[in-house]
HTML snippet that shows the backbone in 3Dmol.js (N, CA, C, O; Angstrom):
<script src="https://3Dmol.org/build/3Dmol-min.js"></script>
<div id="view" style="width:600px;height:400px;position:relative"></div>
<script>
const pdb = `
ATOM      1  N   UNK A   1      56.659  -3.209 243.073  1.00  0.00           N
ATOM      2  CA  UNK A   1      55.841  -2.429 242.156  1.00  0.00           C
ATOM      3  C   UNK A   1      54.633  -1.823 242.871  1.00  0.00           C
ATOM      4  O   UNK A   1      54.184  -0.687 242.722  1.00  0.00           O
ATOM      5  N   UNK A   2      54.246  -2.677 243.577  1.00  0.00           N
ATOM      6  CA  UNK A   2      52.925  -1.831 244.406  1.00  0.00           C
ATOM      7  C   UNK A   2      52.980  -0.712 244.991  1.00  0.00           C
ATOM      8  O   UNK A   2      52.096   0.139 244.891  1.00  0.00           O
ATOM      9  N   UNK A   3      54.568  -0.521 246.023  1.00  0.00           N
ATOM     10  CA  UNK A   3      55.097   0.838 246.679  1.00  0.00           C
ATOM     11  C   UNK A   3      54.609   1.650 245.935  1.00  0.00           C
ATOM     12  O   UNK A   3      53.709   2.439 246.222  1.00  0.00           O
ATOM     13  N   UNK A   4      55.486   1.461 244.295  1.00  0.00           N
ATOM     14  CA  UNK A   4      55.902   2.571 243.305  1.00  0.00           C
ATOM     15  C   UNK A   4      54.797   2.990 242.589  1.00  0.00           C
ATOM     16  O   UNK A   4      54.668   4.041 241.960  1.00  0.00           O
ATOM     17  N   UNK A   5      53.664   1.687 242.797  1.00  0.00           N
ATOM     18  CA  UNK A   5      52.745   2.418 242.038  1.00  0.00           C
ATOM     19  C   UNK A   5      51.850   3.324 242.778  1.00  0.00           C
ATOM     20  O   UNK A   5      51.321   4.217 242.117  1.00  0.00           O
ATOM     21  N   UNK A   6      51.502   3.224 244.456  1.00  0.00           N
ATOM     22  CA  UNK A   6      50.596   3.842 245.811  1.00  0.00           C
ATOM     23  C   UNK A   6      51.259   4.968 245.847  1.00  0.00           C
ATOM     24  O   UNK A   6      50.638   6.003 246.088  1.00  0.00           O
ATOM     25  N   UNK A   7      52.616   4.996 245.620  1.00  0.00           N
ATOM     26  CA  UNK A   7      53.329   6.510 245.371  1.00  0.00           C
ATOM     27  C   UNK A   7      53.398   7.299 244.515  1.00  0.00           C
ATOM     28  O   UNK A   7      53.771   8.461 244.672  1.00  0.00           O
ATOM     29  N   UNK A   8      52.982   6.692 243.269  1.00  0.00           N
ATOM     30  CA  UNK A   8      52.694   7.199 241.781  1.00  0.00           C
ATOM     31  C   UNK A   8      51.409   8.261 241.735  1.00  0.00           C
ATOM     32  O   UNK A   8      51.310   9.476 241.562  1.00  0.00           O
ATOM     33  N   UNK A   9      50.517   7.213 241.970  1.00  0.00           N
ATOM     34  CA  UNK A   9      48.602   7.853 242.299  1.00  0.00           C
ATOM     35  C   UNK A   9      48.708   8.296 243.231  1.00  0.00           C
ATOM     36  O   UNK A   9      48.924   9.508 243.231  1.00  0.00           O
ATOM     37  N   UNK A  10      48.629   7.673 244.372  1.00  0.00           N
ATOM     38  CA  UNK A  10      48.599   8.463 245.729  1.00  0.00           C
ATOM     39  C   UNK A  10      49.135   9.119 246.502  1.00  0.00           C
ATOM     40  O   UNK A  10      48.721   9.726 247.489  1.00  0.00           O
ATOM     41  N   UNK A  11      50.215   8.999 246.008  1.00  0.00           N
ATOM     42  CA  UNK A  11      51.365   9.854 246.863  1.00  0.00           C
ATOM     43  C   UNK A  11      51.833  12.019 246.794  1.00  0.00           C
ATOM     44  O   UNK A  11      52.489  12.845 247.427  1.00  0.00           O
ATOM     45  N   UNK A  12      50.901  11.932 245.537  1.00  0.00           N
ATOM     46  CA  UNK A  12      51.091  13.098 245.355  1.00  0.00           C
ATOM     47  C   UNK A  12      49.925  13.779 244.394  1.00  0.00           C
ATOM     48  O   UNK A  12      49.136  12.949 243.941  1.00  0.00           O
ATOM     49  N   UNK A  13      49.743  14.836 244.098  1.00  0.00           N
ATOM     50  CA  UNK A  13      48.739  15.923 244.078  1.00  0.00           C
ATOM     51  C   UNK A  13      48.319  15.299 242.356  1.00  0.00           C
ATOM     52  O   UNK A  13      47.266  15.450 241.737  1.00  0.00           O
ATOM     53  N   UNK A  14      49.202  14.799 242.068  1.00  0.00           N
ATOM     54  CA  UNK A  14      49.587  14.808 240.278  1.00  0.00           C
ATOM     55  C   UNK A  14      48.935  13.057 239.754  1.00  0.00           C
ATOM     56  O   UNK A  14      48.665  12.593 238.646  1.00  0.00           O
ATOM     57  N   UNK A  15      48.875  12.450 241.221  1.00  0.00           N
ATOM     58  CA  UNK A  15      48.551  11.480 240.860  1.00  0.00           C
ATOM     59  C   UNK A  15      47.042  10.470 240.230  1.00  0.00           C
ATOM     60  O   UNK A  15      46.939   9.247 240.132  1.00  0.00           O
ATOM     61  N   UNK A  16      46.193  11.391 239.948  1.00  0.00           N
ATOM     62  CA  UNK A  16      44.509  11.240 239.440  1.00  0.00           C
ATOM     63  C   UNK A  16      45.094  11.294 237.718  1.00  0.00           C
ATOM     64  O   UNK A  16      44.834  10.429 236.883  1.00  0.00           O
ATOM     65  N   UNK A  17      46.117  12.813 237.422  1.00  0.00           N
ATOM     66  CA  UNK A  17      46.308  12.557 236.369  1.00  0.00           C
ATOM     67  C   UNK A  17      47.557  11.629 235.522  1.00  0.00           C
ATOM     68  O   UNK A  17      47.581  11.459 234.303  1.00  0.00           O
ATOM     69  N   UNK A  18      48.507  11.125 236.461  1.00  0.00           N
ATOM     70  CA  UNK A  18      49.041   9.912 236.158  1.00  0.00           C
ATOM     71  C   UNK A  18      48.093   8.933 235.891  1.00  0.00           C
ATOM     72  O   UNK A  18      48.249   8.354 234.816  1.00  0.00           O
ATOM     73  N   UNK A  19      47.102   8.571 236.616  1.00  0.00           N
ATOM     74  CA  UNK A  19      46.573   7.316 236.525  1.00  0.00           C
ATOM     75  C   UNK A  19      45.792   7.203 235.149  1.00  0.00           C
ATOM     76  O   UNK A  19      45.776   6.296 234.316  1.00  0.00           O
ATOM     77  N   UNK A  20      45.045   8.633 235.201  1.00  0.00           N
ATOM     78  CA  UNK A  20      44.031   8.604 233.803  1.00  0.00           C
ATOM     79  C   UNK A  20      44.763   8.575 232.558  1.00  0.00           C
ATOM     80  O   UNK A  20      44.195   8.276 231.507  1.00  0.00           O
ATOM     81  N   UNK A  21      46.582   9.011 232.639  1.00  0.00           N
ATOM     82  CA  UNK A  21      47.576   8.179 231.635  1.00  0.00           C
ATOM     83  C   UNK A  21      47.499   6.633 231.361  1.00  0.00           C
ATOM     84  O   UNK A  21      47.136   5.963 230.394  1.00  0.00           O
ATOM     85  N   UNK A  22      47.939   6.373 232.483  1.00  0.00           N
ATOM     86  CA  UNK A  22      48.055   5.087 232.265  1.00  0.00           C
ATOM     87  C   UNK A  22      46.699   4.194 231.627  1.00  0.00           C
ATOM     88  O   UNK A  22      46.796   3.150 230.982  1.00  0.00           O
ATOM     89  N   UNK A  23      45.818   4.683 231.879  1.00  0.00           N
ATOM     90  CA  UNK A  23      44.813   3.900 231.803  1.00  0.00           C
ATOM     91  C   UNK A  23      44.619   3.723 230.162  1.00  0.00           C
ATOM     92  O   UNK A  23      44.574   2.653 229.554  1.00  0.00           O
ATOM     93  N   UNK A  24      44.491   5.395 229.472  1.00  0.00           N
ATOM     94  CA  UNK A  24      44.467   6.031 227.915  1.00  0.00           C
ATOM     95  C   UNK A  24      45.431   4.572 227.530  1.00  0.00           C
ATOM     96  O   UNK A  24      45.059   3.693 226.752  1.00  0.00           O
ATOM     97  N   UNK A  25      46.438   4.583 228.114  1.00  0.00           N
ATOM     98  CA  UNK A  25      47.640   3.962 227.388  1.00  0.00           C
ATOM     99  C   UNK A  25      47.604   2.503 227.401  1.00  0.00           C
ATOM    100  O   UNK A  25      48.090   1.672 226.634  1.00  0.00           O
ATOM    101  N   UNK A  26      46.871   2.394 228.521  1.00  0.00           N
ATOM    102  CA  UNK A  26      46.441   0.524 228.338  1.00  0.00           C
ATOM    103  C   UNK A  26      45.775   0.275 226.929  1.00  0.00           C
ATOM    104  O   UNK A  26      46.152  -0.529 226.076  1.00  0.00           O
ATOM    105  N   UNK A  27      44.997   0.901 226.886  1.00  0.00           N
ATOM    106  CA  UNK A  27      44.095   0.655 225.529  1.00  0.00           C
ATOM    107  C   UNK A  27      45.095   1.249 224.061  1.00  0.00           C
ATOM    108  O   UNK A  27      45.222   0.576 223.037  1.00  0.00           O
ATOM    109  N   UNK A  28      45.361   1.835 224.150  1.00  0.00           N
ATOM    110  CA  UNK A  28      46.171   2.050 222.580  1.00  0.00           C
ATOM    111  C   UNK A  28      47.255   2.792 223.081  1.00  0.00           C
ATOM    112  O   UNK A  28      47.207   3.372 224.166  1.00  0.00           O
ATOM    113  N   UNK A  29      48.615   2.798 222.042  1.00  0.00           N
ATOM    114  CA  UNK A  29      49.720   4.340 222.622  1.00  0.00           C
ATOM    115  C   UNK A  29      49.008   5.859 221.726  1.00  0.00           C
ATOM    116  O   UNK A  29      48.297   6.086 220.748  1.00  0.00           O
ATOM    117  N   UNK A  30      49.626   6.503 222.630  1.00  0.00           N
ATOM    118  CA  UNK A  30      49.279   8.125 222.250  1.00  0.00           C
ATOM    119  C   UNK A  30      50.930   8.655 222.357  1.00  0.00           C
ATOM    120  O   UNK A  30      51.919   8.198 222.930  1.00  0.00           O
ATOM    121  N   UNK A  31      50.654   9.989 221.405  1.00  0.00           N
ATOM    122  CA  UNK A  31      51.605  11.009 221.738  1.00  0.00           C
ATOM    123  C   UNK A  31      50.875  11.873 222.632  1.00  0.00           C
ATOM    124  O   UNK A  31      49.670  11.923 222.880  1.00  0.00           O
ATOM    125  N   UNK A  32      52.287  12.848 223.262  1.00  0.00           N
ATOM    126  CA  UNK A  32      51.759  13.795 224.421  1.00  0.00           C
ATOM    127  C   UNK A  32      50.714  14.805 223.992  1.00  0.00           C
ATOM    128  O   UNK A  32      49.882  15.083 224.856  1.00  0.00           O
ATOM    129  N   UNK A  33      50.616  15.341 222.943  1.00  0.00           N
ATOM    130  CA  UNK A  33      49.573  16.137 222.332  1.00  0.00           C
ATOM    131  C   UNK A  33      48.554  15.347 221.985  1.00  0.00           C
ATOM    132  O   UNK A  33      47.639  16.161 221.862  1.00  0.00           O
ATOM    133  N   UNK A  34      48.077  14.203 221.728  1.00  0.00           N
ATOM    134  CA  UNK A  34      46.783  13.448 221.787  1.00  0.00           C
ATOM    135  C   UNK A  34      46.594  13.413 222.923  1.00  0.00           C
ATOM    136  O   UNK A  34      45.461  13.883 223.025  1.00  0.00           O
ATOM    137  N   UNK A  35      47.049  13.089 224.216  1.00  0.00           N
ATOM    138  CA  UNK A  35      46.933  12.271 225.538  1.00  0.00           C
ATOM    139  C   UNK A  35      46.505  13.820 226.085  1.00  0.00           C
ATOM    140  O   UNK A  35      45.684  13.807 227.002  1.00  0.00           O
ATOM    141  N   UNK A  36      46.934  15.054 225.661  1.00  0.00           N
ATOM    142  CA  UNK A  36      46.400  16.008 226.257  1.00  0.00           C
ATOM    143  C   UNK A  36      45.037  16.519 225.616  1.00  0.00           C
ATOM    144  O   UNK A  36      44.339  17.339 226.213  1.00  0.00           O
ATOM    145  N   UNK A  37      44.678  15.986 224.341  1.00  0.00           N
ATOM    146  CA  UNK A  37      43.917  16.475 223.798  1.00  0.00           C
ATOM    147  C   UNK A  37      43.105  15.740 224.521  1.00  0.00           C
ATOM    148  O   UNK A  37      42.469  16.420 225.327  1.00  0.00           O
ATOM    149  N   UNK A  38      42.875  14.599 224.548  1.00  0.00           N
ATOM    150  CA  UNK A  38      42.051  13.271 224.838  1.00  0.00           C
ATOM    151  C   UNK A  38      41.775  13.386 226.880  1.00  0.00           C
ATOM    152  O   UNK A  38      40.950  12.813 227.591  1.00  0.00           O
ATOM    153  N   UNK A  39      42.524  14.054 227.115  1.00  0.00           N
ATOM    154  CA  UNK A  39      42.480  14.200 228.795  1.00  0.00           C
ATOM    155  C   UNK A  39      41.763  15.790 229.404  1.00  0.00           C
ATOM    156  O   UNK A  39      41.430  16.242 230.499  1.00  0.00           O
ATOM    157  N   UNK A  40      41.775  16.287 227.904  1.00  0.00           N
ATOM    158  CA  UNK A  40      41.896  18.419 228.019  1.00  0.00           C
ATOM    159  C   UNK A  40      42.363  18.624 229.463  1.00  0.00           C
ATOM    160  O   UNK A  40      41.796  19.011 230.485  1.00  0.00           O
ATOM    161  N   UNK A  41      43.544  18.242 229.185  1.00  0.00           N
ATOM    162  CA  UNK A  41      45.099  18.531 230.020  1.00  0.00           C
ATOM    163  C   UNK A  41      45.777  19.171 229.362  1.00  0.00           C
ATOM    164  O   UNK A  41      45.750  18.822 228.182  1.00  0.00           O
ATOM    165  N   UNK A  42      46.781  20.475 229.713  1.00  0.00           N
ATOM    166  CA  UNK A  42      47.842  21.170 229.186  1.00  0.00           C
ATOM    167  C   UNK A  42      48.994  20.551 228.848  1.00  0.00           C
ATOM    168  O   UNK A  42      49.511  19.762 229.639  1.00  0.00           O
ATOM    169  N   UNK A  43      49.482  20.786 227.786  1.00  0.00           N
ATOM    170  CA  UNK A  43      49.938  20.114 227.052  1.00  0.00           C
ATOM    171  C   UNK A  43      51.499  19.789 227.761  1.00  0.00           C
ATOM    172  O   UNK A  43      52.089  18.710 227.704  1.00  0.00           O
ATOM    173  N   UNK A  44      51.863  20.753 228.280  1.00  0.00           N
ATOM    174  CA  UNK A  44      53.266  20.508 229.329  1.00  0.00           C
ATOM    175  C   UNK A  44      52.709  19.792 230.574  1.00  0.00           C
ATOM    176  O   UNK A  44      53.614  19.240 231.200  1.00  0.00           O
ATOM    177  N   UNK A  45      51.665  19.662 231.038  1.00  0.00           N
ATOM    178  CA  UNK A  45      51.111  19.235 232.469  1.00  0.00           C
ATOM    179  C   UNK A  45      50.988  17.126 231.865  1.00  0.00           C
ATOM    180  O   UNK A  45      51.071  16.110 232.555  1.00  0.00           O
ATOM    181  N   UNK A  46      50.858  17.234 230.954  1.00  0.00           N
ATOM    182  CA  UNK A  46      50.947  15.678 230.593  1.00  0.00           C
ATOM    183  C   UNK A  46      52.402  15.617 229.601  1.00  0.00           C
ATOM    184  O   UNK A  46      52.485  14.517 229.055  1.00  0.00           O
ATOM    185  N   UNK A  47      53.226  16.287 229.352  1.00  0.00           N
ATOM    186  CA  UNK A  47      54.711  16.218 229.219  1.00  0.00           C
ATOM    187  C   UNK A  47      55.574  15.642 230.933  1.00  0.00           C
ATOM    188  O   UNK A  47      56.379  14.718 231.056  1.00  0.00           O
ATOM    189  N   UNK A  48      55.022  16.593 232.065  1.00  0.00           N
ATOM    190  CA  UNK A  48      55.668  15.956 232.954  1.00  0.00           C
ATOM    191  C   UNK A  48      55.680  14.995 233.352  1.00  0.00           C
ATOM    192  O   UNK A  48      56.661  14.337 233.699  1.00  0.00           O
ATOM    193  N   UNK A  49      54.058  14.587 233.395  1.00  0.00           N
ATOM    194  CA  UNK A  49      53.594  13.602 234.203  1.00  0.00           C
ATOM    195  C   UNK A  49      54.369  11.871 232.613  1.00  0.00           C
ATOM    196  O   UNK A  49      54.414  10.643 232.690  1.00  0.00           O
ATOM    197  N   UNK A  50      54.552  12.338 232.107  1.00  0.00           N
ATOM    198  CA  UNK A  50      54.852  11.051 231.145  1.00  0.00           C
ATOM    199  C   UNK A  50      56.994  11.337 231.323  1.00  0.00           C
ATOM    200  O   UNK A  50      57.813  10.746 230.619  1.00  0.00           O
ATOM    201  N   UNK A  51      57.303  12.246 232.305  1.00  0.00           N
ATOM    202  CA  UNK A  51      58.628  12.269 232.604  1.00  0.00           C
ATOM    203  C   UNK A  51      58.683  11.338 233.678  1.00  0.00           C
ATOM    204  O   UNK A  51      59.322  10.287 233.736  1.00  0.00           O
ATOM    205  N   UNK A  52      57.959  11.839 234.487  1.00  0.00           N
ATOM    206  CA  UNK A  52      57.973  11.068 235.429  1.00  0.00           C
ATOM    207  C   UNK A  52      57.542   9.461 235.162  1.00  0.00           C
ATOM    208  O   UNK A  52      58.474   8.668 235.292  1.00  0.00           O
ATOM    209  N   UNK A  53      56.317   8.933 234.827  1.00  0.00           N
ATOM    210  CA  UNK A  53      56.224   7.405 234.224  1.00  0.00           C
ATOM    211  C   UNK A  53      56.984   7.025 233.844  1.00  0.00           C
ATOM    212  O   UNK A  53      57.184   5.901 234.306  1.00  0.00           O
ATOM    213  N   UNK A  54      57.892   7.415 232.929  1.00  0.00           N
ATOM    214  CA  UNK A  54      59.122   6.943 231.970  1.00  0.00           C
ATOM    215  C   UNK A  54      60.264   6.507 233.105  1.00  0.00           C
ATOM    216  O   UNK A  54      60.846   5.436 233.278  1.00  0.00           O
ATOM    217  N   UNK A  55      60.338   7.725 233.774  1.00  0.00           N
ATOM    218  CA  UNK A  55      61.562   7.349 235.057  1.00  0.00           C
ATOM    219  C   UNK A  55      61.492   6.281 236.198  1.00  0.00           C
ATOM    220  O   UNK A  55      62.303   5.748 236.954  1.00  0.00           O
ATOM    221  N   UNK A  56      60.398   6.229 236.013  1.00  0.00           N
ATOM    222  CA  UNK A  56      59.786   5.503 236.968  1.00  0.00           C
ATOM    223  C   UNK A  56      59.372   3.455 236.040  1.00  0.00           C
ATOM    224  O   UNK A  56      58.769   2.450 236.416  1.00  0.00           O
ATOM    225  N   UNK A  57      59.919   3.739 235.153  1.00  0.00           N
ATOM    226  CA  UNK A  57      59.770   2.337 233.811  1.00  0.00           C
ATOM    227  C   UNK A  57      58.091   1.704 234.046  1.00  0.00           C
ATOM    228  O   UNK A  57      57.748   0.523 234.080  1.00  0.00           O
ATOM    229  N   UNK A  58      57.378   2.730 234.164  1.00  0.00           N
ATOM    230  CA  UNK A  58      55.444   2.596 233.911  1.00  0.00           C
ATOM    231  C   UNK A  58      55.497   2.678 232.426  1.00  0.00           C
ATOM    232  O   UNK A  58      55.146   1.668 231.816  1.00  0.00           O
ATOM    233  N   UNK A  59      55.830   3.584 231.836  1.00  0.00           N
ATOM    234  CA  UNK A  59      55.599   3.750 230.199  1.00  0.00           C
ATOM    235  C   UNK A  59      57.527   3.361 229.623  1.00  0.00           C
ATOM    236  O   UNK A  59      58.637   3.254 230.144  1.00  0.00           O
ATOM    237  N   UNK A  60      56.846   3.271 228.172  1.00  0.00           N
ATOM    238  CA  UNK A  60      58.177   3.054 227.700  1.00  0.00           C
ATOM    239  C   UNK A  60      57.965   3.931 226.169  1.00  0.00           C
ATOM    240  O   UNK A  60      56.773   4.038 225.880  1.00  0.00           O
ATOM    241  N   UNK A  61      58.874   4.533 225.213  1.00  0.00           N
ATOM    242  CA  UNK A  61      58.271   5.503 224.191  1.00  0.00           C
ATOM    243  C   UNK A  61      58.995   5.022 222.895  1.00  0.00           C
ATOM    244  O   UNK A  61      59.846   4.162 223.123  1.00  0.00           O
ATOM    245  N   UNK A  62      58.874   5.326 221.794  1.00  0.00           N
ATOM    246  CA  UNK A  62      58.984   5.504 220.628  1.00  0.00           C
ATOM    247  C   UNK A  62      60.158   5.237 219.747  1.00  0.00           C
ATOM    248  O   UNK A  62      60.616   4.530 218.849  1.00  0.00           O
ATOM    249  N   UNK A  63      60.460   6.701 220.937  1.00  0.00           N
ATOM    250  CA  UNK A  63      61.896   7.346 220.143  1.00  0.00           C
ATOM    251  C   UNK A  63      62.247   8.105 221.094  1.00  0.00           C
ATOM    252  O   UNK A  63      61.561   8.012 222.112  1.00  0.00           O
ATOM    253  N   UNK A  64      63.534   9.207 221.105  1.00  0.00           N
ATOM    254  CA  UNK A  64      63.630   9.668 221.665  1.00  0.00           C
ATOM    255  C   UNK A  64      63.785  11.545 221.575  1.00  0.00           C
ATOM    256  O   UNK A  64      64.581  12.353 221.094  1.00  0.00           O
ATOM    257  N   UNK A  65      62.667  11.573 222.256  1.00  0.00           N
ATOM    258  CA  UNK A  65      62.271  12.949 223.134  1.00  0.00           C
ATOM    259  C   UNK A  65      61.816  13.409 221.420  1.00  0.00           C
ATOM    260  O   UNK A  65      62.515  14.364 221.080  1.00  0.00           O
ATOM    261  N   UNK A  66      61.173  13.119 220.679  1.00  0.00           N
ATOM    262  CA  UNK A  66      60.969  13.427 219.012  1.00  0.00           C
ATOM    263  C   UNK A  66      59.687  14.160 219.780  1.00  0.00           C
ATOM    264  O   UNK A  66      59.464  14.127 220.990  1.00  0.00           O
ATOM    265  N   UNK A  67      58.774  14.943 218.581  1.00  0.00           N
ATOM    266  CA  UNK A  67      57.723  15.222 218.730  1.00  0.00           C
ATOM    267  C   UNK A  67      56.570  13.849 217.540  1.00  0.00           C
ATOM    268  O   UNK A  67      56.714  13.327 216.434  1.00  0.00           O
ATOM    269  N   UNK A  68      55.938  13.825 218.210  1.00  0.00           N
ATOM    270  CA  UNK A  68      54.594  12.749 217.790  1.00  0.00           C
ATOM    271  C   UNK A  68      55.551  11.287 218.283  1.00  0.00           C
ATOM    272  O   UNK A  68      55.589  10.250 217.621  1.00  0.00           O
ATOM    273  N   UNK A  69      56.203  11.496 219.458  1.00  0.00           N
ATOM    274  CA  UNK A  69      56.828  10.148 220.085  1.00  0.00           C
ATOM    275  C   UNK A  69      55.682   9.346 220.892  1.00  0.00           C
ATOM    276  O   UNK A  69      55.347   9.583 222.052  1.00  0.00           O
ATOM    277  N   UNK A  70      55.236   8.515 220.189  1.00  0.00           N
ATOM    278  CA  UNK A  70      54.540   7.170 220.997  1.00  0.00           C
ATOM    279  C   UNK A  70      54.992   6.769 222.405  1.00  0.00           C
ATOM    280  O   UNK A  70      56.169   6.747 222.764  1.00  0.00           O
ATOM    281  N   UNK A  71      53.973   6.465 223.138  1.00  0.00           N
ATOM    282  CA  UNK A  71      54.608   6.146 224.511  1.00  0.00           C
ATOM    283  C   UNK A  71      53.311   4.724 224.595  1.00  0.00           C
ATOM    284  O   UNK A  71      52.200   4.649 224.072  1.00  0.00           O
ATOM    285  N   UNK A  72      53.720   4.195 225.075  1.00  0.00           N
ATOM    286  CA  UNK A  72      53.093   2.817 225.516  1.00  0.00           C
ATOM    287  C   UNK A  72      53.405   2.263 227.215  1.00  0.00           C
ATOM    288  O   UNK A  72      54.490   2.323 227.792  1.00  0.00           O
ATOM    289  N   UNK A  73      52.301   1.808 227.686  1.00  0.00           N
ATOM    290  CA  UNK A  73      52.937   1.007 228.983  1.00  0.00           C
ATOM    291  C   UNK A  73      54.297   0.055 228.952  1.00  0.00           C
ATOM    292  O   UNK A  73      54.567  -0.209 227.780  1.00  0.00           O
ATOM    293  N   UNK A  74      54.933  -0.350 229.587  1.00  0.00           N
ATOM    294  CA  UNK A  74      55.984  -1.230 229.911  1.00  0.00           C
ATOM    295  C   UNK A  74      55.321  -2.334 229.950  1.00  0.00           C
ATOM    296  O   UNK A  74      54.095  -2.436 229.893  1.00  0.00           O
ATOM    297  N   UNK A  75      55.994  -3.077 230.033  1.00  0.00           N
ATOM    298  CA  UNK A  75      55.819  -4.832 230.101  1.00  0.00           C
ATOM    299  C   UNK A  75      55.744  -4.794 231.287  1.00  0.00           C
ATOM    300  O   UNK A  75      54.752  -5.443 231.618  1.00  0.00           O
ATOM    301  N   UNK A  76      56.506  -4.183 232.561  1.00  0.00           N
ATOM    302  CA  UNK A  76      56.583  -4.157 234.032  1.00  0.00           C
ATOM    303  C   UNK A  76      54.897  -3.552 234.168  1.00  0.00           C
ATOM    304  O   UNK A  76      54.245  -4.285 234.911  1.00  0.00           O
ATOM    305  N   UNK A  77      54.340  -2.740 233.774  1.00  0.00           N
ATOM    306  CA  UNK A  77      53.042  -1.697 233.819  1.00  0.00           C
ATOM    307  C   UNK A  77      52.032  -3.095 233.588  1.00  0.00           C
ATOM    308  O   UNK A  77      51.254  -3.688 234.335  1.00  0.00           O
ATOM    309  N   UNK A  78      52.533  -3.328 231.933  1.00  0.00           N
ATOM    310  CA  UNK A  78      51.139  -4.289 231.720  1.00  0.00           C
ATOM    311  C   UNK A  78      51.599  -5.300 232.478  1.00  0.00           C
ATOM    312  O   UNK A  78      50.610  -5.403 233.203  1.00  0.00           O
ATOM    313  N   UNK A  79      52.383  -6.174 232.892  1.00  0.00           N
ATOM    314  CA  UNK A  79      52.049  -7.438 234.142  1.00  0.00           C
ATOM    315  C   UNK A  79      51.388  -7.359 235.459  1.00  0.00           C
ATOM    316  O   UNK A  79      50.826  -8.237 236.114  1.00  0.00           O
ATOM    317  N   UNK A  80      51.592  -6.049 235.706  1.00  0.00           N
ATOM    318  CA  UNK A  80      51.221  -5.634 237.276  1.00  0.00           C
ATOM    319  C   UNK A  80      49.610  -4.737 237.014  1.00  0.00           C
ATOM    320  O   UNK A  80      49.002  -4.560 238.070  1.00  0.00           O
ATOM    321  N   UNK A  81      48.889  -4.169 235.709  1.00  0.00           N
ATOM    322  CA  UNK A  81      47.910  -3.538 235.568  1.00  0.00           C
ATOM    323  C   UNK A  81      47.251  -3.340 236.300  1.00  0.00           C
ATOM    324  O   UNK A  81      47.025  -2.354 237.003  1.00  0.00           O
ATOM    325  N   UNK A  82      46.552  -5.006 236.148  1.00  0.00           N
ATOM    326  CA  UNK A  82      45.359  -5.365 237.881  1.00  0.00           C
ATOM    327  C   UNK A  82      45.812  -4.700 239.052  1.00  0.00           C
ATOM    328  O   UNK A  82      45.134  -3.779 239.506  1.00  0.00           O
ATOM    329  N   UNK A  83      46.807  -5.025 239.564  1.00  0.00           N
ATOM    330  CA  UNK A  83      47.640  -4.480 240.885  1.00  0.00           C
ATOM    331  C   UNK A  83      46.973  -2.745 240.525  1.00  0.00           C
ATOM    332  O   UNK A  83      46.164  -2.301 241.340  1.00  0.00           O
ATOM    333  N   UNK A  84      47.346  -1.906 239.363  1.00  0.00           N
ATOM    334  CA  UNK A  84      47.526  -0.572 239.373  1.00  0.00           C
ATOM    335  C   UNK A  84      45.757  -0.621 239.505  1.00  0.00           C
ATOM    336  O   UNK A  84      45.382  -0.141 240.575  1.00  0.00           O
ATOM    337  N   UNK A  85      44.955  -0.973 238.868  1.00  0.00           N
ATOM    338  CA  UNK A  85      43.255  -1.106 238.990  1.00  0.00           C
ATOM    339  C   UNK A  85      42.760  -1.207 239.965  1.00  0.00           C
ATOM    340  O   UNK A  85      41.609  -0.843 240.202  1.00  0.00           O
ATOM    341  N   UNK A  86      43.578  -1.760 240.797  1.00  0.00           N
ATOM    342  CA  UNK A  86      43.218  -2.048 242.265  1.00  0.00           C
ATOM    343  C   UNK A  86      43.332  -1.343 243.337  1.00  0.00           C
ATOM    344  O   UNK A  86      42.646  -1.451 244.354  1.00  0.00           O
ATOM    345  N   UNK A  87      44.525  -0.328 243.060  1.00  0.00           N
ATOM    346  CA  UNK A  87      44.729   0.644 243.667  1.00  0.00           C
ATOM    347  C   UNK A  87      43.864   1.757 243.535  1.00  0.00           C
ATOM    348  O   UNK A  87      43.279   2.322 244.459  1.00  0.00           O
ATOM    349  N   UNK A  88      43.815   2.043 242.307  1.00  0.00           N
ATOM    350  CA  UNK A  88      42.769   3.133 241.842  1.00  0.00           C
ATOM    351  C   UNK A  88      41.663   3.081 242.039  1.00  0.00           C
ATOM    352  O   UNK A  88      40.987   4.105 242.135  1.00  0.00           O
ATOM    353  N   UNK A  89      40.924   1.298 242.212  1.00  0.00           N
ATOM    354  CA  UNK A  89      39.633   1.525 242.225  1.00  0.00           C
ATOM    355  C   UNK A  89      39.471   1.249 243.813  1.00  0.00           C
ATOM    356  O   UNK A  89      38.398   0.720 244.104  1.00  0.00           O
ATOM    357  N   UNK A  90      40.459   1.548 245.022  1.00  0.00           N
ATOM    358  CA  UNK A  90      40.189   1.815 246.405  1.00  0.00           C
ATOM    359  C   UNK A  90      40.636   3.377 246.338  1.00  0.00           C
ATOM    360  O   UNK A  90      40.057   3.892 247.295  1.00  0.00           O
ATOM    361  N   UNK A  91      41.355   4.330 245.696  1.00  0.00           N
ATOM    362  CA  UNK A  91      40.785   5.485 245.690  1.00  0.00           C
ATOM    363  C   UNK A  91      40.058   6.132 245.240  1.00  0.00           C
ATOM    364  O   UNK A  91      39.885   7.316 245.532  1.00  0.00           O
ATOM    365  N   UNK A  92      39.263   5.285 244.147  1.00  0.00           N
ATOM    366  CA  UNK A  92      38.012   6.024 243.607  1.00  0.00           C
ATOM    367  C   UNK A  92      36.530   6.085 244.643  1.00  0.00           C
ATOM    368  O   UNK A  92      35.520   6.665 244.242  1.00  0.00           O
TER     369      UNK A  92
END
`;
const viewer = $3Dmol.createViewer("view");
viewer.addModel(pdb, "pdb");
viewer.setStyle({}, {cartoon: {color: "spectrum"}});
viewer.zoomTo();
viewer.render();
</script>
């Protein structure tokens, strides 16, 4: 999980706004139109980035592909959190 998560955030251009997902999502679930409202992120630019989490089993959602679909961290996400905090807070 650590690889996947240093490759998640850090590995690529997209990864500041993965993280500030995950984080929204520790604390309560959102749909993609809150999480963009709540981030003033474009509304497809936090559609991808929650394609990618999903594929990657960081988030887990609702329903499927619905609109106002809930997404929540994984059980894999919330056991390892600290690990993801830790990462983030040596690239912050």
């Amino acid at each position: 999980m650590k690889k996947l998560l240093w490759w998640l955030i850090a590995g690529s251009s997209g990864g500041p706004n993965r993280a500030r997902i995950i984080m929204e999502l520790y604390e309560r679930p959102y749909n993609a139109h809150q999480l963009a409202e709540k981030l003033n992120l474009n509304y497809k630019t936090v559609r991808h980035h929650l394609k990618v989490l999903k594929e990657n089993d960081v988030i887990t959602s609702s329903g499927k592909q619905k609109y106002g679909e809930l997404y929540f961290l994984s059980e894999k996400m919330l056991l390892n959190y600290d690990l993801f905090h830790d990462i983030w807070d040596e690239l912050s």
